[in-house]
C-alpha positions, 0 to 999 in steps of 0.5 A: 226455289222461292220467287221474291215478292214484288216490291213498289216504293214512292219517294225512295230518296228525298225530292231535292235528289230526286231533282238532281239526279233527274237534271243530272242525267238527262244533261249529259251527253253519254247518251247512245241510240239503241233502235230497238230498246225491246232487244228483239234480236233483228225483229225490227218491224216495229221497233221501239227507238230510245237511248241507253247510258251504260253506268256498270258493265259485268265485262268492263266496271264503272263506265261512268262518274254516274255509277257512285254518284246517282247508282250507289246513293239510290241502292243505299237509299233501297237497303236502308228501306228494305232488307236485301241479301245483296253482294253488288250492283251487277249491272247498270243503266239509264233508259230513256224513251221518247214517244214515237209516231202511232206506226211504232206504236206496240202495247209492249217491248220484247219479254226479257229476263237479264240474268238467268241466275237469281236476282233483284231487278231494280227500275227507278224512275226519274219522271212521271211518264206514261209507259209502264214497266210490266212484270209476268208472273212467268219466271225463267225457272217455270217457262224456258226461253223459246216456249211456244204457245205459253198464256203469259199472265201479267204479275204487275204492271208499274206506271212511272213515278219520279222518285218510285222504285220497283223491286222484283224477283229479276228471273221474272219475264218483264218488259217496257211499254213504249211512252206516248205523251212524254219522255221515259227515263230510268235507272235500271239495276240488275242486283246480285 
């Protein structure tokens, strides 16, 4: 089974929506405290605080008017660029991290994949922010979940850009790292 190659695109849409979609989102009030943004399941010693929007949920649909006016725009914008075997918008979110006292402070959250089946992971990032997302070349297909003593080996690590994309093969393992000098805010897409 192939691995898809990792993709980074600035500017995907024009800088006027990319203001607007920003403004936006960071304006509305749906936003819900997560206190572990790492999803460590209860490993709260240091815990990554941060904010969660949900847009599209596999269990419940669209959740929010977000979801045909920002989520749909962007991926349209993406397929436009880039050739993509994709059947739907599986799931999607907002993110949003603020910088947090150096006590808190880890080099990253918890490794993740979302989905064990084939798909894209998708961030856009909606402000220019320290807090890279960070891509392992370690995918779930070669290193199941509970490997002790693997050496995980960065793929890619992607600085946040208003306006960038990242594209990636979404069964590699991948994961936040907290911002320190301002806010993080993301859409995040789960593609099938």
């Amino acid at each position: 089974m192939d691995i898809k190659p990792t993709l980074v695109i600035d500017d995907l849409i024009p800088e006027n929506l990319q203001n607007e979609y920003h403004d936006l989102i960071m304006s509305r009030r749906e936003w819900c405290f997560v206190k572990d943004m790492s999803y460590s399941n209860g490993e709260l010693r240091y815990p990554s605080y941060g904010f969660n929007m949900l847009f599209k949920h596999p269990e419940h649909g669209v959740i929010s008017d977000l979801y045909e006016a920002v989520s749909v725009p962007i991926i349209n914008a993406l397929l436009d660029k880039e050739k993509l075997n994709i059947s739907e918008i599986f799931f999607n979110r907002a993110f949003l991290q603020l910088p947090l006292s150096p006590a808190f402070y880890k080099e990253q959250n918890g490794l993740h994949v979302d989905l064990p089946d084939p798909h894209y992971a998708c961030v856009y990032y909606l402000n220019d922010s320290d807090g890279d997302t960070i891509i392992m070349e370690q995918t779930i297909v070669n290193t199941p979940p509970g490997s002790q003593g693997v050496d995980v080996k960065i793929h890619q690590r992607v600085t946040p850009k208003k306006g960038r994309m990242v594209v990636f093969d979404g069964r590699r393992y991948h994961c936040s790292s907290q911002p320190s000098e301002s806010y993080r805010a993301i859409i995040n897409f789960d593609l099938v």
